[in-house]
Residue, then its C-alpha position, 0 to 999 in steps of 0.5 A: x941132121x936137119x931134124x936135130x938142128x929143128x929140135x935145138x931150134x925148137x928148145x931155144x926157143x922154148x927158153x924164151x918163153x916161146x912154146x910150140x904147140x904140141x902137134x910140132x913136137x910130135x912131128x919132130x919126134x915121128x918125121x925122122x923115122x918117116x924120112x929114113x923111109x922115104x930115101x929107103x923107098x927112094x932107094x928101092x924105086x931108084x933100082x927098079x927103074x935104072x934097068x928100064x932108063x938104061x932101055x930108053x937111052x939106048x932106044x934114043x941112041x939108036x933114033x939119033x943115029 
């Protein structure tokens, strides 16, 4: 995942001396969990307004014939 990709990021360059300040490493460790939650989010919101787009293309639909 990106978030992997950062935290190898993040220990390379930890091995030349280059340290993160610690907010960093506790958004690395917290944000996956917050993104999986915003796509389920994503998700839920996705299937509450398809019914309501499927309603808007058939009333412009209709306008245009």
């Amino acid at each position: 995942s990106t978030f992997e990709l950062l935290k190898k990021t993040v220990a390379l360059l930890s091995t030349y001396g280059e340290e993160m300040p610690e907010e960093i490493n506790l958004q690395l460790h917290d944000l996956p969990e917050h993104w999986d939650g915003t796509k389920k989010l994503f998700l839920r919101v996705k299937q509450h307004v398809a019914p309501l787009q499927a309603q808007e293309v058939n009333i412009i639909r209709r306008k245009c014939q």
